[in-house]
C-alpha positions in Angstrom: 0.0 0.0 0.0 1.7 3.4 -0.8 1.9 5.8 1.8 -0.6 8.7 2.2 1.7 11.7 2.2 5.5 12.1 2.2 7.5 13.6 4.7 7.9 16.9 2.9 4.2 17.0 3.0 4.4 16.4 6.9 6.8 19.1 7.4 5.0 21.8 4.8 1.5 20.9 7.4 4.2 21.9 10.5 5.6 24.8 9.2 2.9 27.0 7.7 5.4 29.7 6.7 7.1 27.3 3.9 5.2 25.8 1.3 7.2 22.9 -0.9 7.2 22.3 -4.6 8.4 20.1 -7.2 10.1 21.5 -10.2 11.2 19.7 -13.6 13.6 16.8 -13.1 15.5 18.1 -16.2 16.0 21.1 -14.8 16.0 20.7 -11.1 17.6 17.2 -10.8 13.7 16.4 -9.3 14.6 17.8 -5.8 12.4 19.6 -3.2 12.9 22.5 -2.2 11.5 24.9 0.1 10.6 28.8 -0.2 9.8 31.1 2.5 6.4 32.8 1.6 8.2 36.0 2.2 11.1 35.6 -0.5 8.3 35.3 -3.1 7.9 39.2 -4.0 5.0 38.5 -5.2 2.0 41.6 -5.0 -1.6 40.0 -4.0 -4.7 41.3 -5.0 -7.4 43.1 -2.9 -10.5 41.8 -3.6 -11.9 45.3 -5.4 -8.8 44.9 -7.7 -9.7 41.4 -8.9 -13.2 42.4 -9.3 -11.7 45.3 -11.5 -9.6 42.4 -13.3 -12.8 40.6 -13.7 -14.6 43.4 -15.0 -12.0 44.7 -18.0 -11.2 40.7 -19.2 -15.0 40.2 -19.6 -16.5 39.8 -23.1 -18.5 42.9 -22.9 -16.2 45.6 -22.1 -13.8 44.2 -24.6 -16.4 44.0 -27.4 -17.2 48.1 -26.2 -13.5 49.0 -26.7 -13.2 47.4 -29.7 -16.4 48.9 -31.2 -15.0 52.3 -29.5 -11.5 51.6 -31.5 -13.8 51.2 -34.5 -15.9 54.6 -33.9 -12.5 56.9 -33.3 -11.2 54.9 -36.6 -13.8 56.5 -38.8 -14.4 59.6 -37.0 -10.7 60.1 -37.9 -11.3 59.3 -41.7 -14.3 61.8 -41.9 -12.1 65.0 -40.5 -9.6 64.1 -43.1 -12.1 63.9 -46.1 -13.9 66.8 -44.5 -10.8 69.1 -44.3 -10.5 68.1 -48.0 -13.9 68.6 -49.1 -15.2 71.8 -46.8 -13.1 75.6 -47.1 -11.8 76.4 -43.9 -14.7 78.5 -42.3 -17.1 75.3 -42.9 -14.6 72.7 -41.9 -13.7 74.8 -38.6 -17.9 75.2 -37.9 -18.3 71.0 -38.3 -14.4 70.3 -36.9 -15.1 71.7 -33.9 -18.6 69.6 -33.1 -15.8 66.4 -34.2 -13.6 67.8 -31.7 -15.9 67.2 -29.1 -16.6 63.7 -30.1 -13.1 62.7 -30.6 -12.4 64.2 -26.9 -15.2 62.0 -25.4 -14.2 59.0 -26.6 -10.2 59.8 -25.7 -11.3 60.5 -22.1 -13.3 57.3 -22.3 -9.7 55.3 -23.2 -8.2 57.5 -20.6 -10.2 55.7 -18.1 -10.1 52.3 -19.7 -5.9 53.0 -18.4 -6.2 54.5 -15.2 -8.8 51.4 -14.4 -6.2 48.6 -15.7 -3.5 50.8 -13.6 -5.3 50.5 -10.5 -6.3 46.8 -11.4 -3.0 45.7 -12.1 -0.7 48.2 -10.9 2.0 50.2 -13.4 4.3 47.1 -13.5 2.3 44.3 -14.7 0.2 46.6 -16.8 2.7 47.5 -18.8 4.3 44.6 -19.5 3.1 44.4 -22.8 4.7 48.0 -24.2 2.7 48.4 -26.7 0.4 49.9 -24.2 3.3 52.3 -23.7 3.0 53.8 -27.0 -0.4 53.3 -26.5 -1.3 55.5 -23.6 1.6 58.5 -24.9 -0.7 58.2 -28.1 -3.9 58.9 -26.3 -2.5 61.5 -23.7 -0.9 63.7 -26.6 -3.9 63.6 -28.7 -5.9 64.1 -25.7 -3.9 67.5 -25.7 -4.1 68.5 -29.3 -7.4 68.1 -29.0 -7.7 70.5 -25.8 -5.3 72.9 -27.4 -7.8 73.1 -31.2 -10.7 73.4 -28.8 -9.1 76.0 -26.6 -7.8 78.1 -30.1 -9.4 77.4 -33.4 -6.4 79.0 -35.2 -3.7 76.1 -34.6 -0.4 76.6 -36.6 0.2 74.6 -39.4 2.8 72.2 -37.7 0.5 71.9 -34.7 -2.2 69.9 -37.4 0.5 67.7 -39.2 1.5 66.9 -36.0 -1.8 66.5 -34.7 -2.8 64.4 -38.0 0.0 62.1 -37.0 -1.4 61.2 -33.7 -4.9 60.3 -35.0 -3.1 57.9 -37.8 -1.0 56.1 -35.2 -4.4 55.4 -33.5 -5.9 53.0 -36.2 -2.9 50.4 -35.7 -5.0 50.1 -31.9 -7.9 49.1 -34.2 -5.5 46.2 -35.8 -4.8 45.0 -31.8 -7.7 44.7 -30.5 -9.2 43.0 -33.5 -6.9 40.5 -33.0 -7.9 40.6 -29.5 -11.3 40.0 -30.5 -10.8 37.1 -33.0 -9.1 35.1 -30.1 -12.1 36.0 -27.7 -14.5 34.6 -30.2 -12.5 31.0 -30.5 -12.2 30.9 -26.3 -15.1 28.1 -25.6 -17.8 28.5 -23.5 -17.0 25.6 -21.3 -14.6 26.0 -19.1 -12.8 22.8 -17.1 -11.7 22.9 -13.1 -7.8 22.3 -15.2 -8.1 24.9 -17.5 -9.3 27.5 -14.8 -6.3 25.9 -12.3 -3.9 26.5 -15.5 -5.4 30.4 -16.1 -4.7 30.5 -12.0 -1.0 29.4 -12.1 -0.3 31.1 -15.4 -1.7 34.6 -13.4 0.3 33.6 -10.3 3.4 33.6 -12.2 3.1 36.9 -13.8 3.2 38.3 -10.3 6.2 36.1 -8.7 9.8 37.8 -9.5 11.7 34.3 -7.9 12.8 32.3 -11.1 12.6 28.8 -9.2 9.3 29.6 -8.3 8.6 30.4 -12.2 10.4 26.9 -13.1 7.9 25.4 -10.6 4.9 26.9 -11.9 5.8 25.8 -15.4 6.6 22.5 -14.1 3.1 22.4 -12.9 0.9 23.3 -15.8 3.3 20.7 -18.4 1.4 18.3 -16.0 -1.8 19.4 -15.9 -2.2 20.7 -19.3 -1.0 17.4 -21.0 -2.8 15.1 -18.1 0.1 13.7 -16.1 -0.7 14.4 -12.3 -1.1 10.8 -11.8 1.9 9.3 -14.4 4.5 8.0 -12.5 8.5 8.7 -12.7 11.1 7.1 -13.4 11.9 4.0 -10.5 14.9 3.8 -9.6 17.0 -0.3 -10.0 15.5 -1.1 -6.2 12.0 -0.6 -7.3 11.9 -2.6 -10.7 9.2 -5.2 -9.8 7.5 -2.4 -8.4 8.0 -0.4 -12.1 6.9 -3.5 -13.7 3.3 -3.6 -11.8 3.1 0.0 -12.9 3.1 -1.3 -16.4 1.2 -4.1 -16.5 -1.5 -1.9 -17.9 0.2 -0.6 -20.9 2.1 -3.5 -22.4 1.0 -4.5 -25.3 0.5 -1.0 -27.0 4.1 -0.7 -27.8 3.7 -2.5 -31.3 5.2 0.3 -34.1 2.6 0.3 -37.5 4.6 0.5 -40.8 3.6 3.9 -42.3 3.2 3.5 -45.9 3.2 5.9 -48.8 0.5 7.3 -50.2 1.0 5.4 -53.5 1.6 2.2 -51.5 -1.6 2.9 -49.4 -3.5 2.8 -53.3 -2.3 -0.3 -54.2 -3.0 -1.8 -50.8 -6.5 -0.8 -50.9 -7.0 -1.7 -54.4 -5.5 -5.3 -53.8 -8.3 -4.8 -50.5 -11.4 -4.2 -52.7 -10.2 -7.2 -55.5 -10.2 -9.6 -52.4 -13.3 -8.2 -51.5 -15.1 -8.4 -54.0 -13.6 -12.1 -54.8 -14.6 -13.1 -51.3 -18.2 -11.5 -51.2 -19.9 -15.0 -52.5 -18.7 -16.5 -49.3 -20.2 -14.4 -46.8 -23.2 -14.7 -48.0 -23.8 -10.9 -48.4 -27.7 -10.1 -50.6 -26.3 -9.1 -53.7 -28.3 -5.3 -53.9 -27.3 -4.9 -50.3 -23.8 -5.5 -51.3 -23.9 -3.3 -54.4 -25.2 -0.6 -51.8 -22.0 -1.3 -49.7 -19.0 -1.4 -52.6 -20.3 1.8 -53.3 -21.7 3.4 -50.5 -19.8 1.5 -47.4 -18.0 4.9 -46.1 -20.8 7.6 -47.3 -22.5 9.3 -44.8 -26.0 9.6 -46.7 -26.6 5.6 -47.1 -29.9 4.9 -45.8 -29.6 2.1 -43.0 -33.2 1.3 -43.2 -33.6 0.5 -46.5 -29.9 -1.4 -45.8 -31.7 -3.4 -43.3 -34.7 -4.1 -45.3 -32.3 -5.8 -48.1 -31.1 -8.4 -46.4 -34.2 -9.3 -44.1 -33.5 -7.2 -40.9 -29.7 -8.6 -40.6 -28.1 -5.2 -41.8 -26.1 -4.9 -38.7 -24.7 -8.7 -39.2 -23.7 -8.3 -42.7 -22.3 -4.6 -42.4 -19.8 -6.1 -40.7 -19.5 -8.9 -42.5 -18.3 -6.5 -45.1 -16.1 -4.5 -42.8 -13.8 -7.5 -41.9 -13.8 -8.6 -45.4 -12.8 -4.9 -46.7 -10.1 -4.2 -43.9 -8.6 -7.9 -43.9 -9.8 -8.0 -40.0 -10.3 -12.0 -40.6 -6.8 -12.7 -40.8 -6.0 -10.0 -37.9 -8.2 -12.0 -35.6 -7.5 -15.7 -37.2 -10.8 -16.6 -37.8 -13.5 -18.1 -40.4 -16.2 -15.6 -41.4 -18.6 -17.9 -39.9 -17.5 -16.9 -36.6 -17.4 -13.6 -37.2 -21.2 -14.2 -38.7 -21.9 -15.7 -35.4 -20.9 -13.3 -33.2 -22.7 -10.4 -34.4 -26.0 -12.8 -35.0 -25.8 -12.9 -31.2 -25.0 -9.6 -30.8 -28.3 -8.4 -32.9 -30.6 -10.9 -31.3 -29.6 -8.8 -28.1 -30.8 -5.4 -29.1 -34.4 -5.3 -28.3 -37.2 -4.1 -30.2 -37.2 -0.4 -29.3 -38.0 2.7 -31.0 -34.7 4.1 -31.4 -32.0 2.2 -29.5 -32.2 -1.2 -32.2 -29.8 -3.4 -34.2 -30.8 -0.3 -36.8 -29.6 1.9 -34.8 -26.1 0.4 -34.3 -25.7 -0.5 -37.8 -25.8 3.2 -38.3 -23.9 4.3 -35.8 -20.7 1.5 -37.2 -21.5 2.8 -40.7 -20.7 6.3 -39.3 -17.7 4.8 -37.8 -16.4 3.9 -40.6 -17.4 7.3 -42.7 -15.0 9.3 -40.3 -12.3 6.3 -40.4 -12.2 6.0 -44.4 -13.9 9.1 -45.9 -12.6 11.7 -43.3 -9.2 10.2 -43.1 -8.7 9.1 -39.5 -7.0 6.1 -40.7 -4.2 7.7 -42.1 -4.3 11.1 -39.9 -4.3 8.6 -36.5 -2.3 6.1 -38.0 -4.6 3.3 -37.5 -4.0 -0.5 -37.6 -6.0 -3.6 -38.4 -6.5 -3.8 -34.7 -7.5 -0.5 -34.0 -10.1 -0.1 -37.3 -11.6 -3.2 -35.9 -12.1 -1.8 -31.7 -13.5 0.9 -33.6 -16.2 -0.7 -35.8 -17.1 -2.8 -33.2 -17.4 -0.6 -30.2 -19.5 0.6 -32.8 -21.6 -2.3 -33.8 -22.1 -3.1 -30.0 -22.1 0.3 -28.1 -26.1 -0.1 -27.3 -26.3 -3.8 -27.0 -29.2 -5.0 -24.9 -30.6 -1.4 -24.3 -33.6 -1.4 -22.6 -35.2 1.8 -24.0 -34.6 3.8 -20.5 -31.9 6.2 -19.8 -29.7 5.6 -16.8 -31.3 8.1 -14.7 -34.6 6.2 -15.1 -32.9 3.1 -14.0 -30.9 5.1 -11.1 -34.3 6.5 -9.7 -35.9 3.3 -10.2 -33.2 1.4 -8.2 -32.8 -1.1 -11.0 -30.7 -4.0 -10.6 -28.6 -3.1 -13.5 -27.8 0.6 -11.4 -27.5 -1.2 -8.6 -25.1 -4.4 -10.2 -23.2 -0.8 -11.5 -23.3 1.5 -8.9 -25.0 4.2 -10.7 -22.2 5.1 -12.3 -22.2 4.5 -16.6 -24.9 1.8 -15.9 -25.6 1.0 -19.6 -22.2 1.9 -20.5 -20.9 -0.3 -18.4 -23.5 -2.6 -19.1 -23.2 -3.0 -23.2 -19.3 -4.0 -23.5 -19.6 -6.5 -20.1 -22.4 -8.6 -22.0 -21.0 -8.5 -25.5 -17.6 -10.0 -24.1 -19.7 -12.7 -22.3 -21.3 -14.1 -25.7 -18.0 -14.3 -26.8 -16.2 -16.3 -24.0 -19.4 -18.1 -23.4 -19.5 -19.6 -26.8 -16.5 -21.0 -28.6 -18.3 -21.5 -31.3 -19.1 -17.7 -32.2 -15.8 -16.3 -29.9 -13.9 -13.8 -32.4 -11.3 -12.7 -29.5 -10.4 -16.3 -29.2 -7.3 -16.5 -31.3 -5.8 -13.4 -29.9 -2.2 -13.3 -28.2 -3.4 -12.5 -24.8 -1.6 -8.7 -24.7 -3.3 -8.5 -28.1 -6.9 -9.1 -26.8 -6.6 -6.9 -23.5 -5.6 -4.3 -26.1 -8.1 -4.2 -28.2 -10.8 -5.1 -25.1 -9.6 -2.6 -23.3 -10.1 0.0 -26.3 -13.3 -1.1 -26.9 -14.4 -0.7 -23.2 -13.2 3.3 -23.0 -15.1 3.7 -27.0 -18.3 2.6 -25.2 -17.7 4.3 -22.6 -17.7 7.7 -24.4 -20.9 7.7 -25.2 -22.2 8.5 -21.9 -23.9 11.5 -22.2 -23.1 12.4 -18.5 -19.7 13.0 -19.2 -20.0 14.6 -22.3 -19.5 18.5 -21.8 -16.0 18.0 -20.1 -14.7 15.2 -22.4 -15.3 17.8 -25.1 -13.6 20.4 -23.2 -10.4 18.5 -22.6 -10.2 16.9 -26.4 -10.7 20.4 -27.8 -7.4 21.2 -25.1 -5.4 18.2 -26.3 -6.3 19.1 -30.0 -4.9 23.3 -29.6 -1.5 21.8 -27.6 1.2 21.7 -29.2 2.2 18.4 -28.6 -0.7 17.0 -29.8 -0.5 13.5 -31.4 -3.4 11.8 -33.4 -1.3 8.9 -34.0 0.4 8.9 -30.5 -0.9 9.7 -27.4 -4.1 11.1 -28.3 -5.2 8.7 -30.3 -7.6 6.2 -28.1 -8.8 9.5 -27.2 -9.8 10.7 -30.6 -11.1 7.0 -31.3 -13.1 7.4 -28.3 -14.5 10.6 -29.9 -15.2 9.2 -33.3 -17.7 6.4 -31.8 -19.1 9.3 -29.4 -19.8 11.7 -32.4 -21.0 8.9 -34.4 -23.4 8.0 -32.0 -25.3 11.7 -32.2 -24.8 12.1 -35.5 -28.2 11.8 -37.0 -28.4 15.9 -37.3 -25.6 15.6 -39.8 -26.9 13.9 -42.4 -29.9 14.0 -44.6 -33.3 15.7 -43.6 -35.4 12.9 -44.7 -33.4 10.3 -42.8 -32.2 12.7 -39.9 -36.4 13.2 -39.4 -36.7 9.3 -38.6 -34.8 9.1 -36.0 -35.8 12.2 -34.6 -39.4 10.9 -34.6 -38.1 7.0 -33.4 -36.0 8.7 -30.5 -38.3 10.9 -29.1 -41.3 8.3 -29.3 -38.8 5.9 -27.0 -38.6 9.0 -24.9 -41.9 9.8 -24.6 -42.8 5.7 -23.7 -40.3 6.6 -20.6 -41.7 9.4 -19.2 -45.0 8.0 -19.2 -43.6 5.2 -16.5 -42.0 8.2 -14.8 -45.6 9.7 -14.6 -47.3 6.2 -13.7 -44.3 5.3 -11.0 -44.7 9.4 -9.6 -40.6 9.9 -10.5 -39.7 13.3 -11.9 -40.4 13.4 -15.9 -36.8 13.2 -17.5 -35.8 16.7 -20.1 -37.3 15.8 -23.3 -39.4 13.1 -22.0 -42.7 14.3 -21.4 -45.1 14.1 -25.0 -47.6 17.1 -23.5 -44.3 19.6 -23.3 -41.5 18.5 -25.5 -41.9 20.3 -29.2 -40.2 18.4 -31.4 -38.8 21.0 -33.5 -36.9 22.8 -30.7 -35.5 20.5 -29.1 -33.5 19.5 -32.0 -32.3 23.2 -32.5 -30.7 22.8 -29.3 -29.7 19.5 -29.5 -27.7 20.8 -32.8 -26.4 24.0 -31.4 -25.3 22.7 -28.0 -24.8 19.4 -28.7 -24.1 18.0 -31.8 -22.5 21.3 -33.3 -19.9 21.3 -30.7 -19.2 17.4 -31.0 -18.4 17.9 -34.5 -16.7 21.0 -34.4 -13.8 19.2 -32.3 -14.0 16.3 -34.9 -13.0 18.9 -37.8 -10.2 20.3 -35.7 -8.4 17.1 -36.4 -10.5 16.0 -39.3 -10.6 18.5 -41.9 -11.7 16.1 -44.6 -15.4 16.8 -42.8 -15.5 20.3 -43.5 -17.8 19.7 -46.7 -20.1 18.0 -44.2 -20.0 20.5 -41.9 -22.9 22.6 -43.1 -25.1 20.0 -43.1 -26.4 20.8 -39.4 -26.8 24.1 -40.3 -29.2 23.4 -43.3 -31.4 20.6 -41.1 -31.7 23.5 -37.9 -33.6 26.0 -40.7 -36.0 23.4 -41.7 -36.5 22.2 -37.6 -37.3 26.2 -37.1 -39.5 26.4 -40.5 -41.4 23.5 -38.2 -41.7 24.7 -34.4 -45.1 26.2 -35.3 -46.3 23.0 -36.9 -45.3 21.1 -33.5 -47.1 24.1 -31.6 -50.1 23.5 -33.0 -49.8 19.8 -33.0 -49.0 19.7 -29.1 -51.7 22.3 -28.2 -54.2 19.7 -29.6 -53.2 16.8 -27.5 -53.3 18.0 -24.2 -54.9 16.1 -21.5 -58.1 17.6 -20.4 
């Protein structure tokens, strides 16, 4: 058992007046030190100066001084063409009405200063000299301006001078646009790390001690690339100890060959012949697998006219195809009839429900595979055989056995599956843990069976976190950090980042239904909400709180998919184009579907007014 606390952690707790950190090993040979608080010469904050701070970072005022920027920017254009256009007793009349505009708004920036002064304090607010130049600018048109208003009759070198001073303003205007275009890309959600990292990264602006800077830095590495918890380096005495530490990650050592773009066309070619060859043998409908050659990584293929083709097996022979088209039979060492039936199980364990159905997660793998191929995730991660398949099949079996009920229902219910899972993921949990079961409880059907053993906890365990990320629950700060990991600049698709940007391809798959064509997107909208609707009408019959979107007397139909596309899906795939800018022609698509959802929110007005309960 490791021990809670070490003993510099002890003595920091005994002596209040040091504090003890932990700089880079690199740098620091990985010692502790300790720092008297008082050798930090560092200035704190009152509380009326962070407000301040606060205050002048917000959106608002920085959208004001911008627009002010803007103003002064073309009030200075308009005295220039004036003094062109008017003699002098007509510009003089109208210049001196200017005047007094031009000296409101410079005793407006004046203040905008003396308020970042007092927030900040001279040293830290001019840090950046620009503002410098800045603030002589404003103070010495601030007195031209005084001195015209105070005598009309200015010398001639007093107004060139003067001119001057109003130009250099406008390169302000180029600042704070720049200032503005980073404000718009800041998202709205905002992480416990990221606000820890804004914290230390303000903290250290403030400290003049340079070990206390190399400690700070030291500190957000870590948390920004999400290693508080990775361990260092053991030293020879603490080897079988370093080897328990990595029982988890062998096995995902194993280097892919990368191979040329011209090699990748020949490869895939020789794929499709084989294919095609070996299509008799599976057994695949013949329209259904016309459909598929052509259509296998489009995201408009209809899956319910897919289904329909081969008798309601769509799910079973999608993947079929899959293994066939990425060569996964010979990755796993197995006979297509296992691989048949596997996913026969699998199928006969989605129930008959509205919206979560073998339909649904034929879709959802299809989609897969549209942001693997089509998108270019394959060759942007650097993906194997083994990873394509943990992909397509987290896929295939992220909603198997899903009883129509969301996990609150089945928390508030005290079902045993919330109680078997302890309310945490339940049908998350619950998928993955019963789809490996049909697998080791059948031989006959078992496609992990010829695996090397570091080879199948791979590729299990990948599975596991895919199916995982679909929760919904954890959605908003999975987001956050991905959209983090894809701005740093060590980001790696094909390294370190990339179970977590397969994890998001199976997540954004599985609410991606507002992406793709009206027609089909308006199915599932009317199949999910239905399987909603059945839910809340237990909640109502068992007297449990009716679930968001749930209740069919309330819930139009129309909205709630204009803010299940602007907060939901929009965001989802808005990360997904960060690394995958192959989707950018899809991109639009949500955008097009939200204007006909608002064309309809009258319609569903109408339609809900008439079936309320008397």
């Amino acid at each position: 058992m490791l021990p809670s606390g070490s003993d510099s952690q002890q003595r920091s707790l005994e002596n209040p007046d040091k504090q003890t950190m932990r700089v880079d090993s690199t740098k620091r040979n990985d010692k502790l030190i300790e720092v008297p608080r008082k050798k930090l010469n560092m200035r704190l904050y009152t509380e009326s100066e962070q407000k301040f701070q606060d205050y002048i970072n917000s959106k608002i005022v920085t959208i004001s001084i911008i627009a002010l920027v803007g103003a002064y920017a073309i009030l200075i254009f308009i005295i220039v063409a004036l003094e062109e256009l008017l003699d002098e007793t007509e510009f003089i009349n109208v210049s001196s009405i200017l005047s007094w505009i031009e000296l409101g708004i410079l005793i407006i920036f004046i203040l905008e200063i003396f308020v970042g002064l007092y927030a900040w304090g001279i040293k830290k607010y001019y840090k950046d000299k620009w503002l410098i130049l800045d603030t002589l600018i404003i103070l010495l048109s601030l007195f031209f301006v005084i001195f015209e208003l105070a005598d009309q009759k200015t010398s001639n070198v007093i107004k060139v001078i003067q001119a001057v001073f109003r130009f250099l303003r406008i390169f302000l205007l180029i600042r704070k646009a720049q200032t503005f275009r980073r404000l718009a890309t800041i998202s709205t959600i905002s992480t416990p790390a990221e606000k820890i990292v804004r914290f230390l990264a303000e903290l250290k602006e403030v400290l003049e001690d340079e070990n206390m800077k190399l400690d700070i830095n030291y500190c957000i590495d870590k948390i920004g690339n999400n290693q508080l918890y990775q361990m260092g380096k053991l030293d020879e005495d603490n080897a079988e100890a370093m080897a328990w530490l990595n029982q988890s990650q062998q096995g995902k050592t194993e280097v892919k060959k990368v191979l040329t773009n011209e090699q990748q066309q020949q490869q895939q070619q020789q794929q499709q012949k084989k294919v095609i060859a070996n299509f008799q043998k599976l057994n695949i409908p013949k329209r259904l697998l016309d459909i598929l050659i052509k259509q296998h990584d489009d995201l408009y293929i209809d899956p319910f006219e897919c289904d329909k083709l081969c008798g309601g097996e769509g799910l079973v022979n999608l993947m079929l195809f899959f293994f066939e088209n990425y060569n996964l039979f010979d990755v796993f060492l197995i006979k297509p009839k296992v691989v048949r039936g596997y996913f026969e199980e699998v199928m006969k364990g989605y129930l008959d429900n509205p919206y979560h159905n073998k339909v649904h997660a034929q879709d959802v793998a299809q989609t897969c595979n549209f942001l693997l191929s089509k998108c270019k995730f394959i060759e942007i991660g650097q993906l194997d055989e083994q990873d394509i398949a943990c992909v397509l099949i987290a896929g295939a079996i992220h909603d198997y056995g899903h009883p129509g009920l969301t996990n609150a229902f089945l928390i508030n219910s005290r079902n045993e599956l919330a109680l078997t899972y302890n309310d945490q993921s339940v049908l998350e949990m619950f998928h993955p843990s019963q789809c490996f079961k049909i697998a080791w409880g059948n031989q006959k059907v078992n496609i992990f069976e010829n695996l090397q053993f570091q080879k199948y906890r791979r590729i299990r365990e990948s599975i596991i976190l895919m199916v995982l990320s679909t929760d919904m629950a954890h959605h908003a700060s999975e987001l956050a950090i991905t959209n983090s990991r894809i701005a740093a600049p060590d980001f790696e698709p094909n390294g370190k980042d990339k179970q977590r940007l397969m994890d998001l391809i199976v997540h954004s798959s599985d609410v991606s239904n507002p992406t793709k064509s009206f027609e089909i997107y308006k199915q599932w909208t009317e199949k999910v909400l239905t399987e909603f609707w059945l839910q809340g009408d237990k909640e109502r019959d068992l007297g449990l709180p009716i679930s968001y979107l749930c209740n069919r007397y309330t819930t139009n139909m129309a909205e709630a998919q204009v803010g299940f596309i602007d907060y939901v899906v929009k965001p989802t795939f808005a990360c997904v184009l960060g690394f995958l800018p192959a989707y950018e022609p899809f991109f639009q698509n949500m955008d097009k579907n939200k204007a006909k959802w608002q064309e309809l929110i009258e319609y569903y007005k109408q339609q809900l007014a008439s079936i309320q309960p008397k």
